[in-house]
C-alpha positions as MATLAB code, in Angstrom:
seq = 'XXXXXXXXXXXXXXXXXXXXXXXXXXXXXXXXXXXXXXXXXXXXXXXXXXXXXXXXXXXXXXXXXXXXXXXXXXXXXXXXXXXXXXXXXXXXXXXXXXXXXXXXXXXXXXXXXXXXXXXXXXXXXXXXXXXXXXXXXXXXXXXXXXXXXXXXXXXXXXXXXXXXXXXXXXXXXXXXXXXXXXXXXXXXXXXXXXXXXXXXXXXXXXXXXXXXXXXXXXXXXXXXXXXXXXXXXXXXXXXXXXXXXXXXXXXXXXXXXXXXXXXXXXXXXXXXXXXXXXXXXXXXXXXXXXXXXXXXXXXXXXXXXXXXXXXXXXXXXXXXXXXXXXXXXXXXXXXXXXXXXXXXXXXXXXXXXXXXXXXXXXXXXXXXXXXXXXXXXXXXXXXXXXXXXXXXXXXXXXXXXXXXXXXXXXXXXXXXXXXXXXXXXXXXXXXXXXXXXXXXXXXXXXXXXXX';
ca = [
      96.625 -100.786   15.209;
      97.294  -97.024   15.815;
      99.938  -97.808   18.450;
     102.154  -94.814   16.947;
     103.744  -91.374   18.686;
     102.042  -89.043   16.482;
     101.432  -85.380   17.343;
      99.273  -84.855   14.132;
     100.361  -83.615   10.214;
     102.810  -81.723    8.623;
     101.667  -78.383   10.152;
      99.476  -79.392   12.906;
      99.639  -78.354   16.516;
     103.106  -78.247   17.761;
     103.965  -81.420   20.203;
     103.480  -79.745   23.546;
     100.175  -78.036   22.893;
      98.107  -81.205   22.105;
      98.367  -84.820   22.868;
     102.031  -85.407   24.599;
     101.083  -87.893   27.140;
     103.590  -90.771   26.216;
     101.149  -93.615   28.553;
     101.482  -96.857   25.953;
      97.425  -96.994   26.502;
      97.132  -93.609   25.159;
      97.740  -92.800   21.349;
      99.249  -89.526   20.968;
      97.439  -87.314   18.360;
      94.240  -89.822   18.200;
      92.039  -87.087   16.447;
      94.406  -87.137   13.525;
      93.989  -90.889   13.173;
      90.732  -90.582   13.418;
      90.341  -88.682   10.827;
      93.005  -90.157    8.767;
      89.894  -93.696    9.038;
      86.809  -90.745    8.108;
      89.365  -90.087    5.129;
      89.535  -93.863    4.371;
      85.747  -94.550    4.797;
      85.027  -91.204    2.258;
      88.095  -92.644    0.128;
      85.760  -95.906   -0.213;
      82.280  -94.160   -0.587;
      83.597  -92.248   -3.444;
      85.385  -94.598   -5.317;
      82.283  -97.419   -5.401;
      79.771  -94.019   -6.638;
      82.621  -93.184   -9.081;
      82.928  -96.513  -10.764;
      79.755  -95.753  -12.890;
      81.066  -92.614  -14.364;
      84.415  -94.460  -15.296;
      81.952  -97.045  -16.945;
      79.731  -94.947  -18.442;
      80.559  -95.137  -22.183;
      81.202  -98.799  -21.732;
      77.898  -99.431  -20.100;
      76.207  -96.997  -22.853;
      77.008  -99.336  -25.325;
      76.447 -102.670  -23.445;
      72.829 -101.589  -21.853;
      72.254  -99.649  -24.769;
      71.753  -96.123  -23.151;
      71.311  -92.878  -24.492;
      73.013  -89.927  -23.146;
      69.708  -88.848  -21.757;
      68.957  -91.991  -19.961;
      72.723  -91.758  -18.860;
      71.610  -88.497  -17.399;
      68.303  -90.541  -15.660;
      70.716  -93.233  -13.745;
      72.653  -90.336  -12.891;
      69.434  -88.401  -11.226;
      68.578  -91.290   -9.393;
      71.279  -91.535   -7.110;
      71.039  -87.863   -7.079;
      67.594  -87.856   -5.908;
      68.244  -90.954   -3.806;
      71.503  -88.922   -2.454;
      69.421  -85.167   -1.663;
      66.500  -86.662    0.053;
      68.698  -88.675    2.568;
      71.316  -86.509    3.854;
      69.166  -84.294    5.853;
      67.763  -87.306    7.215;
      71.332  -89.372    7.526;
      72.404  -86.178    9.188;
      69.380  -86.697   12.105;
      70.394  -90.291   12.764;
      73.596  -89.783   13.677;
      72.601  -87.425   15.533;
      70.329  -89.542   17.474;
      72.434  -92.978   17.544;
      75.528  -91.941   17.174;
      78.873  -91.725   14.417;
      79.598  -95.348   15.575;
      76.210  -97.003   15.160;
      75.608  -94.754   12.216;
      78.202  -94.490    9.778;
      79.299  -98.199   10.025;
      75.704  -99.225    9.238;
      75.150  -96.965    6.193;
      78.221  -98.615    4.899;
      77.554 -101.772    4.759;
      74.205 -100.665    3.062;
      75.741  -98.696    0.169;
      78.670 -101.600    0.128;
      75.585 -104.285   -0.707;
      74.023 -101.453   -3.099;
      77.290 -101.428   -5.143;
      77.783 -105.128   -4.774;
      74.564 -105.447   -6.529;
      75.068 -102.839   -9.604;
      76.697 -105.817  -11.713;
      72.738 -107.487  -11.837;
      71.757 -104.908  -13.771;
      70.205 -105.255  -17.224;
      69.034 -101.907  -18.795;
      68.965  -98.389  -17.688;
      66.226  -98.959  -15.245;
      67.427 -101.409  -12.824;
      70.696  -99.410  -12.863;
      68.959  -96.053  -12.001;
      66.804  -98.240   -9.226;
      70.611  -99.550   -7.792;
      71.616  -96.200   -8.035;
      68.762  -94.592   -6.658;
      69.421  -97.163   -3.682;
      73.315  -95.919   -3.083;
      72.434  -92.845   -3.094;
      70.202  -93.223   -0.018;
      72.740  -95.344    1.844;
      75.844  -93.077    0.346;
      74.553  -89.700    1.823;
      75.641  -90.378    5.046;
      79.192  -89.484    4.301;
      79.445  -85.575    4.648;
      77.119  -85.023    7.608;
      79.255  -87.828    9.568;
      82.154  -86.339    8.661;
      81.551  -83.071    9.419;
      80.004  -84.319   13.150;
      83.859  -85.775   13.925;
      85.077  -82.976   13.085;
      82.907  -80.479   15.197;
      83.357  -83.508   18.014;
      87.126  -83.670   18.026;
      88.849  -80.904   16.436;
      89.360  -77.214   18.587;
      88.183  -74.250   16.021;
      91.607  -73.538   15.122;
      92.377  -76.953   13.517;
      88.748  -77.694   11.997;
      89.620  -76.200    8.230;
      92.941  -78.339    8.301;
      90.662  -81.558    9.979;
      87.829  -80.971    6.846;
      90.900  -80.435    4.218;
      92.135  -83.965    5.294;
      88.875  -85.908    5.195;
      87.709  -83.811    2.500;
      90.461  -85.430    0.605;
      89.217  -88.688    0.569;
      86.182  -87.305   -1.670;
      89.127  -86.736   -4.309;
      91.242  -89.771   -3.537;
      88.445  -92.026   -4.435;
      87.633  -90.447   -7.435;
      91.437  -90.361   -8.256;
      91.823  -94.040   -7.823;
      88.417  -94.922   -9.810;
      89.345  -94.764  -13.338;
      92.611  -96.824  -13.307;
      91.065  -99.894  -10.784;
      87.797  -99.830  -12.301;
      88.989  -99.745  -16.042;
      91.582 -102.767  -15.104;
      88.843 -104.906  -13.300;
      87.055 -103.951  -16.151;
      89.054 -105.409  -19.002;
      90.801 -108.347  -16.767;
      87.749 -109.768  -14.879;
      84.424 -107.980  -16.880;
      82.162 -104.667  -15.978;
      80.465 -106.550  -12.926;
      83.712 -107.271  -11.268;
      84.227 -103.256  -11.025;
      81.407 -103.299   -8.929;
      81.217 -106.009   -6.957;
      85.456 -104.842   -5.895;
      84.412 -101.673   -5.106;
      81.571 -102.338   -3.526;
      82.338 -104.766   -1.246;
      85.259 -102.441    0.136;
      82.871 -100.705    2.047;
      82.178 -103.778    4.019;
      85.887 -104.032    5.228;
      85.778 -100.320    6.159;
      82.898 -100.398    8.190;
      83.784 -103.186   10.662;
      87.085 -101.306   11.159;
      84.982  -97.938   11.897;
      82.873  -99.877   14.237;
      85.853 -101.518   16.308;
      88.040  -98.580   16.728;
      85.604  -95.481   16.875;
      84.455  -93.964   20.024;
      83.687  -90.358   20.833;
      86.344  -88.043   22.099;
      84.497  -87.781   25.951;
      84.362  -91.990   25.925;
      87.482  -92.733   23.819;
      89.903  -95.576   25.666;
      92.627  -94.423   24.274;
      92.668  -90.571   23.865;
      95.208  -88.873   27.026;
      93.739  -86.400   29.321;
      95.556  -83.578   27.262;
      94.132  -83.884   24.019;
      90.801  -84.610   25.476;
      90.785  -81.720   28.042;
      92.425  -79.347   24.948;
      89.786  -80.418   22.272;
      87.239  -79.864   24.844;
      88.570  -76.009   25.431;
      89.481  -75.368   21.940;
      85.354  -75.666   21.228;
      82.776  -73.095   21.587;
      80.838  -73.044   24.171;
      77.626  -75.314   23.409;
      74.053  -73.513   24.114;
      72.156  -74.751   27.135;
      69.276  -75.805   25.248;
      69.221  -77.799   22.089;
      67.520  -75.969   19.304;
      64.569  -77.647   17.210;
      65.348  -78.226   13.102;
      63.173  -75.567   12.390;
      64.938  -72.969   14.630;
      68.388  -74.480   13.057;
      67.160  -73.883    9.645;
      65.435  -70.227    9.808;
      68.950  -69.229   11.006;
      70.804  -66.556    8.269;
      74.230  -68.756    8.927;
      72.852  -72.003    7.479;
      71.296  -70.057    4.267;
      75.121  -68.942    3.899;
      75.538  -72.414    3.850;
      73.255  -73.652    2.009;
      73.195  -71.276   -0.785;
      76.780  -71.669   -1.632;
      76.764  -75.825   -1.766;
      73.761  -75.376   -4.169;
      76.105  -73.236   -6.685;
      79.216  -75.368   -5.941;
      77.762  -78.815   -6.697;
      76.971  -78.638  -10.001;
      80.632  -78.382  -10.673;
      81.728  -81.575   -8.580;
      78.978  -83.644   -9.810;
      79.895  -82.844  -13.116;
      83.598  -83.671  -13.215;
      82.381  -87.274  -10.832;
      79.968  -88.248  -13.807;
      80.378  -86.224  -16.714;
      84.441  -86.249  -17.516;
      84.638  -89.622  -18.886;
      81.286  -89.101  -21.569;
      82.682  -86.176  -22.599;
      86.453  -87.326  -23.012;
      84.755  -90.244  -24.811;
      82.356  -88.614  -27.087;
      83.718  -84.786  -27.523;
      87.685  -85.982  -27.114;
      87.259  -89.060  -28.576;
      89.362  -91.305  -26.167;
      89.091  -94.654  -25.531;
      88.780  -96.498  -21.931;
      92.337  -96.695  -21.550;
      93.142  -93.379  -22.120;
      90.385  -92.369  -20.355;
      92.280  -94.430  -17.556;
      95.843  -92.865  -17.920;
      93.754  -88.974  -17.949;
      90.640  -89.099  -15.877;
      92.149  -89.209  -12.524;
      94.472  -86.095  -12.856;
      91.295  -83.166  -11.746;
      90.858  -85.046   -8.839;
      94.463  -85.717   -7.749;
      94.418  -81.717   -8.078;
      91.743  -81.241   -5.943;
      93.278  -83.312   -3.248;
      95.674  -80.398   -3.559;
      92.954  -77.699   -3.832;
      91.358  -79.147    0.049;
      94.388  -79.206    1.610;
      95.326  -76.069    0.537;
      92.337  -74.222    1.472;
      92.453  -76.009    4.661;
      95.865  -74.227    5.678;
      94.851  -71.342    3.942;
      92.375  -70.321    6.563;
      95.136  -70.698    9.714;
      97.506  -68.833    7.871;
      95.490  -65.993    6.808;
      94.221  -65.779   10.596;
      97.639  -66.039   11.979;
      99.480  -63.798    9.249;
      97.414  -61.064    8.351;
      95.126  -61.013   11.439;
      91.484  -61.947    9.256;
      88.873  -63.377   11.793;
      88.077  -66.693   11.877;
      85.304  -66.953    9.797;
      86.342  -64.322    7.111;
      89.116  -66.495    7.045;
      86.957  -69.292    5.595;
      85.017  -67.048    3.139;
      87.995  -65.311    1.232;
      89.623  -69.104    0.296;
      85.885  -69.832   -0.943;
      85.818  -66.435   -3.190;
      89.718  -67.270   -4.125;
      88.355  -70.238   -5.456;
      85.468  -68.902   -7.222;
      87.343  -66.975   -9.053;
      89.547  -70.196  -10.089;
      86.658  -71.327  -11.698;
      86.641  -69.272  -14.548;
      89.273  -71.654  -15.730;
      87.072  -74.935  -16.079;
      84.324  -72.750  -17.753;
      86.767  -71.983  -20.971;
      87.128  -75.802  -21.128;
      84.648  -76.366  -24.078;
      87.248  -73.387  -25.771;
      90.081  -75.067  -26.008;
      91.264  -77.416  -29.188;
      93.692  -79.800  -27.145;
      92.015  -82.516  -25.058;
      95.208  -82.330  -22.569;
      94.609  -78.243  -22.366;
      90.909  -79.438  -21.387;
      92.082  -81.993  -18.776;
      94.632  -79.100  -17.368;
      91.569  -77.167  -17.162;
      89.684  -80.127  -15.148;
      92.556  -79.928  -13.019;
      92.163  -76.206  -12.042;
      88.515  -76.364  -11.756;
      88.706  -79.854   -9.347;
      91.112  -77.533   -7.352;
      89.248  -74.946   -7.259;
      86.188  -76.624   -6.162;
      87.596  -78.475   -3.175;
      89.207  -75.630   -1.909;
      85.894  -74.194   -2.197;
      83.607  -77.107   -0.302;
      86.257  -77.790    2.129;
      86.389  -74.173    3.789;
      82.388  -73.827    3.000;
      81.830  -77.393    5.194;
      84.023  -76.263    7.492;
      81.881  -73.358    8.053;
      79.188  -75.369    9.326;
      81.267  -76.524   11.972;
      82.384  -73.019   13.211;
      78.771  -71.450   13.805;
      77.065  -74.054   14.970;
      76.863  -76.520   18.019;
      78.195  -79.897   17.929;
      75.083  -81.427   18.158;
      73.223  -79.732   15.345;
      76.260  -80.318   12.806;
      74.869  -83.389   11.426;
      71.710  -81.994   10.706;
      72.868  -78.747    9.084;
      75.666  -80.812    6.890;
      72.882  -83.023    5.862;
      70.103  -79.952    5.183;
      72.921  -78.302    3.175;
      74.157  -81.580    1.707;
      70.548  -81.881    0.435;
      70.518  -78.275   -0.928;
      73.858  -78.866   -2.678;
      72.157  -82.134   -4.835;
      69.372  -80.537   -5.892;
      71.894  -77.432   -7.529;
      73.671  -81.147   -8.212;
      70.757  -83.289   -9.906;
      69.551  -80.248  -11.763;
      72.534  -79.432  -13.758;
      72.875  -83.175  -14.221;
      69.698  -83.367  -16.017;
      69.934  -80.154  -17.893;
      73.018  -81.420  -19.519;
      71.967  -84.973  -20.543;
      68.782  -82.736  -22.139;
      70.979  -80.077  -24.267;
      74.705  -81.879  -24.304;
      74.039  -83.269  -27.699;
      72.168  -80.761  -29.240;
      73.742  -77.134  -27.974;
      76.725  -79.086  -26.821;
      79.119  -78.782  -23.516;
      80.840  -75.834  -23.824;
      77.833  -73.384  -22.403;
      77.086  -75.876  -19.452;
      81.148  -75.583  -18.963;
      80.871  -71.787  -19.095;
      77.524  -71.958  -16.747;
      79.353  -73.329  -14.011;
      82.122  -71.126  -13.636;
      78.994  -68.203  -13.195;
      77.724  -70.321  -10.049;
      80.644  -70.662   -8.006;
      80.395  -66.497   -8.275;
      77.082  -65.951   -7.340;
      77.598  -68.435   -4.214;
      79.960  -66.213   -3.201;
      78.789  -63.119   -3.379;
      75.904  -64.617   -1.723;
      78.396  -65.984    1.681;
      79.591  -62.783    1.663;
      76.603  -60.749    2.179;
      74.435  -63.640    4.354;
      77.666  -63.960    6.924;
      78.262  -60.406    7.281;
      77.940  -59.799   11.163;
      78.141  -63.883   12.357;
      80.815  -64.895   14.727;
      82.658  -68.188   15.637;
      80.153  -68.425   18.459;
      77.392  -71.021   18.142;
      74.917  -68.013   18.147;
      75.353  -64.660   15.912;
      76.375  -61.294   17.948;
      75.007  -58.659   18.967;
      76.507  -55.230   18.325;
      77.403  -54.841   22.281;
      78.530  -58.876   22.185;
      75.179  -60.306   23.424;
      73.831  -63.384   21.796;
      71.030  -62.714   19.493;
      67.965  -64.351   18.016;
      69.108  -66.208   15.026;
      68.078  -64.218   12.150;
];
């Protein structure tokens, strides 16, 4: 299947630094296929958790919802969602990306499968609730490729790309689910998008191995991944060690502010096209997918932001990282005017700048995690901060199906631009004195106890 000479994307690695070996059992460039298939397998996760937002004034009406319970079905998978990834994060860290993320995805693939049995708002918060336990695997795995088989230099570039499939999904949601929708019934939007998960995962379990046991990886991308990495620590840390370090509250903090946002636009845009724009399902269709094709933009684009600032105008690695995130922050101020404008297309161009924004935003802050921390704790970190970034997620969520019809969108709009500030103020001051190495430095270039 990947039998292609490939050196990796438009502005990777030049040809002779990485992956030349021309041997027909070796692929050149493997770690950008590999994650071009993470890309694939978040392209599918997304799209089957998307589906409901797409169908959410539809399914209002059918199951005879309230914008409240709305919010309730929402919160499940939420809930569902924050509890696992810390915990999806420690099993692939213990069995492995192979094992693990091909298993989880048959599991939420069954989930969505199952969403067109449902009969009132309860058993579809229960379904939901369900995918979001099997769903949460997707960030922590994704971030443990990239910490496995990307040097530091290409990580922000590696997350932009598989970061992208969080937006492609959602892109492609609206226009398949509406038209499986009106051609086949609601169920059918399900039961497609669900089941795609199974196709993914049996591909993800025949072609993924680790870079050290790969088949088909040369000897020159394997020996220059394993040199572009930092040094590991002797000694593998314990959770709580991982956790009372400063570096992951940097984290942490600024996924918490930054979710709300995401979460919003993934269930929220539709209802309020619907009920404040007053379009119908298939203009919802033509409109819906537009903030998300931009923040496909906004990930790449941070993720060659960071190599070009470094290589450019000299900023360290890490600071590299943290001015895209506060460039992006301050984008937000766009989407929080939305409920300001009169035009519904001036409020969808808003979208669009605020899904830019964000993924700019959670595609340098992931790849953070991956640049101060060991390979073998980056599961567990992307899952603890996963988990802090749904319950900033599940909160707003509930706080706007509890006001949205009675002090309406436009403060919850303005509320969010406000977060994405206050994360990143927060990076700023919690990464001050943190280095690309696994451990933070001492003044005279020691290691120190993790603060």
């Amino acid at each position: 299947m990947f039998e292609f000479a490939h050196s990796g994307p438009p502005g990777g690695q030049p040809a002779d630094t990485l992956g030349t070996e021309t041997d027909l059992k070796t692929i050149i460039g493997l770690r950008w296929w590999i994650i071009a298939l993470v890309c694939l397998g978040t392209i599918v996760n997304y799209l089957s958790r998307n589906a409901l937002g797409v169908m959410a004034p539809e399914l209002m009406k059918l199951l005879h919802m309230s914008t409240q319970q709305y919010s309730y079905v929402v919160g499940a998978f939420q809930v569902g969602y924050t509890i696992m990834q810390p915990i999806c994060g420690l099993i692939i860290d213990l069995i492995g990306l192979r094992l693990g993320f091909a298993l989880f995805a048959c599991l939420w693939s069954l989930t969505g499968v199952l969403h067109g049995f449902a009969s009132g708002w309860l058993s579809l918060a229960a379904l939901r609730g369900l995918m979001g336990l099997t769903e949460a695997v997707a960030i922590p795995a994704g971030m443990k490729v990239v910490a496995e088989w990307f040097p530091n230099r290409e990580k922000s570039v590696a997350v932009g790309y598989f970061n992208a499939g969080t937006s492609l999904g959602s892109l492609l949601a609206p226009p398949l689910v509406v038209f499986l929708s009106l051609r086949y019934g609601w169920q059918s939007a399900f039961a497609v998008t669900g089941a795609l998960g199974f196709v993914w995962a049996a591909a993800w379990y025949l072609l993924y191995r680790s870079p050290t046991g790969h088949p088909r990886i040369s000897e020159t991308e394997r020996d220059a991944i394993i040199s572009g990495h930092t040094p590991a620590t002797t000694q593998r840390r314990s959770i709580r060690e991982v956790l009372r370090t400063r570096r992951f509250w940097a984290i942490a903090q600024a996924r918490f502010f930054a979710e709300p946002a995401w979460q919003t636009f993934s269930f929220w845009i539709p209802l309020y096209l619907a009920t404040q724009r007053h379009m119908d399902l298939k203009q919802i269709a033509l409109f819906a997918w537009l903030p998300f094709l931009a923040a496909d933009l906004g990930g790449l684009f941070g993720g060659y932001l960071s190599p070009f600032l470094m290589k450019h105008l000299r900023v360290p690695l890490i600071w590299s990282r943290i001015t895209g995130v506060a460039l992006g922050a301050l984008m937000m101020l766009g989407p929080a005017c939305i409920g300001l404008v009169a035009s519904p297309y001036q409020a969808i161009a808003l979208f669009c700048v605020g899904g830019f924004a964000h993924q700019m935003i959670s595609a340098l802050v992931n790849t953070l995690a991956a640049d101060v921390f060991d390979p073998s704790e980056v599961g567990t970190v992307a899952g603890f901060a996963g988990m802090s970034a749904w319950i900033g997620g599940l909160g707003f969520s509930l706080l706007v199906g509890a006001l949205a019809d009675s002090i309406g969108y436009t403060p919850l709009f303005g509320a969010l631009g406000a977060f994405d500030l206050i994360g990143a103020t927060l990076l700023i001051i919690l990464m001050r004195g943190v280095t690309s190495d696994a451990r933070p430095r001492q003044a005279n270039g020691s290691a120190s106890t993790p603060a």
